[in-house]
N, C-alpha and C positions, 0 to 999 in steps of 0.2 A: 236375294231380295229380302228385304225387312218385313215383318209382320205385322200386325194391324193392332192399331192403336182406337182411340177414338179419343177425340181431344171435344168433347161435348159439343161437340161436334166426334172426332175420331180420329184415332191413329194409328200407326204401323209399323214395326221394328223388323230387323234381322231377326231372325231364331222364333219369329209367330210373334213377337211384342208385341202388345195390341192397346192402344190408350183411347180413350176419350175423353174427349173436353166437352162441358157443358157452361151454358149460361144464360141468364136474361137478354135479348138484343142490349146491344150497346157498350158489353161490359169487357170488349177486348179480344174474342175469341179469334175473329177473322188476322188481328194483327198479331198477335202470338201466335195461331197457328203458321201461315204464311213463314214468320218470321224464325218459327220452330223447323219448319220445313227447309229451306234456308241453309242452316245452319248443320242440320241432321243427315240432310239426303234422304229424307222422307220424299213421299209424294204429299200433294196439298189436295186436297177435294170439299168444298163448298159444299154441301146438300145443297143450300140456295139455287146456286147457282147448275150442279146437274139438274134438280129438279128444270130449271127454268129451261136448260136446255134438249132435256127428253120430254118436256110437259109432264111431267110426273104431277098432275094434279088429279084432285078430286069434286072440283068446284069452285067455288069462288065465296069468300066471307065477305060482303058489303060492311057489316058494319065494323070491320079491320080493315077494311079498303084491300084486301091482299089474297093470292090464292090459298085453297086448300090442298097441304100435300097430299099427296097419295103413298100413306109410308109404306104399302105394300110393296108397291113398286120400286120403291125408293132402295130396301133392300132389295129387293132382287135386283137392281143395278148393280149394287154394291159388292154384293156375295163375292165375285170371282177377285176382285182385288182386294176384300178383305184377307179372302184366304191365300193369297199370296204375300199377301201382309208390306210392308214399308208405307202404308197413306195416312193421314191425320185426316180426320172428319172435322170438319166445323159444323156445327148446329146449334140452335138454343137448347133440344130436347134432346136423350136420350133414351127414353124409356119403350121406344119401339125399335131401338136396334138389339137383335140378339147376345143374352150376355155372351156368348162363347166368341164373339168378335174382340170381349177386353180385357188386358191384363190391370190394366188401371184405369181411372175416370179423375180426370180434374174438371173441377166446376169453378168456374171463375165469379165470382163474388166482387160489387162493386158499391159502395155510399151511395145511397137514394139521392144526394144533393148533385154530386157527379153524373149518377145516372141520366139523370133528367136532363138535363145541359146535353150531354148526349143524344139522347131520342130529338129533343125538341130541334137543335141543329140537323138532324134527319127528316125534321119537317113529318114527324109522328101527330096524327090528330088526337083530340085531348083525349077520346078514349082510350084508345091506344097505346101515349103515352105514358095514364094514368095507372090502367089493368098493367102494365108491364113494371113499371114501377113498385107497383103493391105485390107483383110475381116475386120480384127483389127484396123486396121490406118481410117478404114473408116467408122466403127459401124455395118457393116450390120447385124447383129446376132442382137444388136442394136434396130435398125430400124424394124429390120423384128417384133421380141417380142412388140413391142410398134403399130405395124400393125394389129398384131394378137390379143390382147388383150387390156381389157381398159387399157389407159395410169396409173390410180392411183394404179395399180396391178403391174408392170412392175417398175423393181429397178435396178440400175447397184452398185456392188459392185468390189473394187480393189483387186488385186491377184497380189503383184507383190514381193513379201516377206511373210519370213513365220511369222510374225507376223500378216499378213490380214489374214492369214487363220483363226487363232483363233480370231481375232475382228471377221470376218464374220462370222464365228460359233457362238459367242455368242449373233450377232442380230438378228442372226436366229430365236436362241433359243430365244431369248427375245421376237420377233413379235410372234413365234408360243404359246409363252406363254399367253401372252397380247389377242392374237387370239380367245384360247381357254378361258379364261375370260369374252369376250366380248361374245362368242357365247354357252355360257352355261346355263342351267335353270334350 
């Protein structure tokens, strides 16, 4: 079974690979990871969406209109198939999953003008939209992965057409390839 990756959100190789993907809502994680998973024979796991399904929350933000995770729990959901490794995490954040879950971290980076088009077809209200946007203009998803992790593990890649998709699909596949080369015996 493949190891655990985190695709900022997260993910998971054979041999304990472990990746995450991070980024701003909007900026592509959910379609490359999916589309990674796909492709790889990874497992695909949402946080979004487990959360929604365990109730992994903590309360409720009104004025994000949206709940609050409970990233405690969140890992401890996680733990047993990290450590069995082969799943890609999708999430905006990173900074509450354990580093020993990753061998690499891509942060998906997207234009403010794109972005926005983005959100606002998700029907984001203006705060929302706006704080998330400035999250993007300013790195913090960013900053936060390069805090959390060593810096030579942590990669930013572009999302801002669908031709990134598939360039970033195929470096993927290329590092995880190269990865599992170098860590075999």
């Amino acid at each position: 079974m493949p190891g655990p990756w985190a695709f900022l959100g997260g993910l998971s190789f054979p041999l304990c690979i472990r990746e995450a993907a991070s980024g701003t809502p909007g900026v592509g994680k959910t379609t490359l990871g999916k589309e990674l998973a796909a492709r790889s024979g990874l497992k695909y796991v949402n946080v979004g969406d487990l959360a929604r399904e365990g109730q992994l929350y903590d309360g409720y933000d009104e004025e994000y209109d949206c709940p609050i995770l409970d990233e405690d729990r969140v890992v401890d959901e996680l733990e047993n198939q990290m450590s069995e490794g082969g799943v890609i995490v999708d999430y905006h954040g990173c900074d509450f999953f354990p580093e020993r879950w990753f061998h690499i971290v891509f942060v998906l980076k997207t234009d403010n003008s794109v972005l926005y088009k983005r959100l606002e077809t998700r029907g984001y209200n203006e705060k929302k939209l706006k704080d998330n946007v400035q999250c993007e203009i300013f790195q913090i998803l960013y900053e936060e992965a390069l805090a959390s992790y060593s810096e030579e593990i942590v990669h930013q890649l572009p999302s801002n057409k669908p031709e990134d998709l598939e360039d970033n699909i195929n470096q993927i596949l290329n590092w995880i390839e190269q990865w599992i080369k170098d860590h075999s015996s």
